[in-house]
VMD Tcl script that draws the C-alpha trace (Angstrom):
set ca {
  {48.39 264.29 -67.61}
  {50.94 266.56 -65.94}
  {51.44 265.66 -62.23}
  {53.89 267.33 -59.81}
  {55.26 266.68 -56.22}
  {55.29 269.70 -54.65}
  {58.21 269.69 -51.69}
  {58.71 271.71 -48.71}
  {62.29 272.89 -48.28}
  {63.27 272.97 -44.55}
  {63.42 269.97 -42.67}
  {61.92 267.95 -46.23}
  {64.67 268.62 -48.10}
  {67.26 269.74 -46.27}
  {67.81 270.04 -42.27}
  {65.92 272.70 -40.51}
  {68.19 275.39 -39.00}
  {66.47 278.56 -37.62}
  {66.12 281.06 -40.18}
  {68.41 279.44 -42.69}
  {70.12 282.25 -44.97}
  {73.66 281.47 -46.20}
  {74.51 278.69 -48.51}
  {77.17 277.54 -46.84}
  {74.73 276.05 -44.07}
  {73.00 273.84 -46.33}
  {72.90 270.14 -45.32}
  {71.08 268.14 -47.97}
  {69.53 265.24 -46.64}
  {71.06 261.94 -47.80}
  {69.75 260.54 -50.54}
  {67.71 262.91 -51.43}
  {68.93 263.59 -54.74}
  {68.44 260.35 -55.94}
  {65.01 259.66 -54.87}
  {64.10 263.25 -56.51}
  {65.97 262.00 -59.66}
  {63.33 258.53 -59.20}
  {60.39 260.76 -59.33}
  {61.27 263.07 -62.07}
  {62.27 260.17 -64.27}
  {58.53 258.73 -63.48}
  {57.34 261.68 -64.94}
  {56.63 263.93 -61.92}
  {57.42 268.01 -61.86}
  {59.24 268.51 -58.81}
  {58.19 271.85 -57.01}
  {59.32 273.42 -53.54}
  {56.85 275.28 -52.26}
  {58.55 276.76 -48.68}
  {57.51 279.36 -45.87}
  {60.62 281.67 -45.26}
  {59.00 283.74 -42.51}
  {62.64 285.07 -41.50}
  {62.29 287.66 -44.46}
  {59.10 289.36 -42.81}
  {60.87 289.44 -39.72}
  {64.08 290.79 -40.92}
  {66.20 288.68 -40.15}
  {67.43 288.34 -43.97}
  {66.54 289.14 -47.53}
  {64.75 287.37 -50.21}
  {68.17 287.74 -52.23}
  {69.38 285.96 -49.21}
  {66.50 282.95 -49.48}
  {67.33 282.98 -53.48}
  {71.11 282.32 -52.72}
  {70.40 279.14 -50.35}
  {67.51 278.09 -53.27}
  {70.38 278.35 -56.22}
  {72.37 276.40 -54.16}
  {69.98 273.48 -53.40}
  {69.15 273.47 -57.27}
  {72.99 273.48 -58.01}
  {73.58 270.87 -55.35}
  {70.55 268.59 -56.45}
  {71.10 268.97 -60.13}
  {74.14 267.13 -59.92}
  {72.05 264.00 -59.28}
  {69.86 265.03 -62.31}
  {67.55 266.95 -60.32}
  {65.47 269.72 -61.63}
  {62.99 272.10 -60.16}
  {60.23 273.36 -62.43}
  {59.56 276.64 -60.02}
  {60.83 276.95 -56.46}
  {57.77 279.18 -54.73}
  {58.36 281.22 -52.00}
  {56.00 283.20 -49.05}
  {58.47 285.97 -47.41}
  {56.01 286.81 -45.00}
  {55.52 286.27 -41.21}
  {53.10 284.36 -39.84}
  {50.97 287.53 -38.55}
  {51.11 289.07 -41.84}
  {48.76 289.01 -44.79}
  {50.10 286.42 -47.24}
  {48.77 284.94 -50.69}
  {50.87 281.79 -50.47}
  {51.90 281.47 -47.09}
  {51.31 277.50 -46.56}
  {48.41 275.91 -45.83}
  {47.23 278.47 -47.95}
  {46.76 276.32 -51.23}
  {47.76 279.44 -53.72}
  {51.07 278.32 -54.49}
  {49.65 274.88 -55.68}
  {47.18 276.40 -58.19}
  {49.79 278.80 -59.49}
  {51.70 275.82 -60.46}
  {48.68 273.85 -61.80}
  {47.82 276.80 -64.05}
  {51.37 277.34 -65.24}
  {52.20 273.64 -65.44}
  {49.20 272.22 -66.54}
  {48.75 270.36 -63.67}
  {46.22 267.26 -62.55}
  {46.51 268.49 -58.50}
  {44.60 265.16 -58.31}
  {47.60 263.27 -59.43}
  {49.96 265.05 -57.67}
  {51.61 264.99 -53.67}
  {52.91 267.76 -51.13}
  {55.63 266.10 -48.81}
  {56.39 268.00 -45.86}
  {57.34 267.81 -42.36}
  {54.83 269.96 -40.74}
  {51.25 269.44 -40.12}
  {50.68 272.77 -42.58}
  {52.16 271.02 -45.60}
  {49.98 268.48 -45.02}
  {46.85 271.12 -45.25}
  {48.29 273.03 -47.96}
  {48.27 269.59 -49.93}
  {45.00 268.50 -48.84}
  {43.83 272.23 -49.38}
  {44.49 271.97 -52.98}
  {43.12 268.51 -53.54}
  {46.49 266.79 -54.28}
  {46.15 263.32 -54.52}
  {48.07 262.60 -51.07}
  {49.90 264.88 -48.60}
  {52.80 262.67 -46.96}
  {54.48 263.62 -43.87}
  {58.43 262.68 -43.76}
  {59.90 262.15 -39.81}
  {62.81 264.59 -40.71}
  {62.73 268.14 -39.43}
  {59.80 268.16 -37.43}
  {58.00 265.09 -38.54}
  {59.15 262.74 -35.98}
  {57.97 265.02 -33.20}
  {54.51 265.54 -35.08}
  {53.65 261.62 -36.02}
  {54.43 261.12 -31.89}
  {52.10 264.02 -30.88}
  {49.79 264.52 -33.06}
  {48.97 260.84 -34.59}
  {44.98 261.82 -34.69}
  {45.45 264.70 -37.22}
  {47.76 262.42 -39.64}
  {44.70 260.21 -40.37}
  {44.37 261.26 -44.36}
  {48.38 261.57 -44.71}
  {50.54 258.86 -45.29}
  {53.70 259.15 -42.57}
  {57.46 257.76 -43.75}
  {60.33 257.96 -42.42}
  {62.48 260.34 -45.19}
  {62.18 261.23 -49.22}
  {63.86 257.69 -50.09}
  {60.77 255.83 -48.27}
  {58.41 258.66 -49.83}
  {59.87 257.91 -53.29}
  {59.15 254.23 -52.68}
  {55.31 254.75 -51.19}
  {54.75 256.58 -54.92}
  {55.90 254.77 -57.22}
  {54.34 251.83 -55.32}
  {50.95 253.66 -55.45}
  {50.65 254.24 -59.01}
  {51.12 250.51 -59.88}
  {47.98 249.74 -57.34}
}
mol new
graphics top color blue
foreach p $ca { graphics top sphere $p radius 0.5 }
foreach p [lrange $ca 0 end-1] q [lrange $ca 1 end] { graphics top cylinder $p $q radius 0.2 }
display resetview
């Protein structure tokens, strides 16, 4: 059984900055590459599945969202971190899009060319249309993480959280897993 945790980038991963482009900008949350590292050794495929609107709007280039991705990957795989496929949906939120989260698409791309049990498997995110990508697909559990936006979204917006499970960051997320698959 082939399971995944599929990640959202900004504000999951790393912090959210408008329209993040350039490399140099990254800030990787700490810790992150070692609860990443917990997961993978557990047996999880770790996917990022992220909405980089700024590309429809112009503001940069999908070479310029690759750069900042190859850097993440470079920057996380020095913990032992590995990303099976890093998805991403260029387009703006007014424009037609096949995996343009909550859209589900991305998900069963990767279950197809992964061999995936979305049943087994968890979107993390820190907006409330992570969450519905995750529970779009069928994934076992979307979790909300209070970085980026979460914080603000677990205040106002408590009533739509009811089928998510809310932490604080990836280290607590990591922890809430691997708890969950020993209950």
């Amino acid at each position: 059984m082939n399971r995944a945790i599929f990640l959202d980038r900004d504000g999951t991963l790393i912090a959210e900055k408008n329209y993040l482009h350039r490399p140099e900008d990254v800030e990787i949350f700490p810790g992150a590459g070692a609860a990443l590292k917990r997961l993978a050794d557990a047996g999880f495929n770790l996917i990022i599945v992220t909405n980089q609107s700024g590309i429809g709007r112009g503001y940069f280039t999908l070479a310029d969202a690759e750069r900042v991705n190859a850097h993440l990957a470079r920057e996380l795989a020095r913990d032992g971190v590995r990303f099976g496929k890093i998805y991403i949906a260029p387009e703006a939120p007014d424009q037609p899009s096949r995996g343009r989260k909550p859209s589900p698409q991305f998900l069963f791309d990767a279950r197809d060319e992964f061999d995936l049990n979305l049943a087994e498997s968890f979107m993390v995110g820190d907006k409330l249309i992570d969450l519905e990508c995750g529970w779009n697909a069928g994934v076992k559990k979307s979790i909300l993480v209070r970085t980026g936006y979460g914080a603000e979204l677990a205040k106002k917006s408590a009533e739509k959280l009811s089928r998510a499970v809310v932490v604080n960051d990836l280290k607590e997320m990591t922890a809430w897993i691997l708890d969950s698959l020993n209950r």
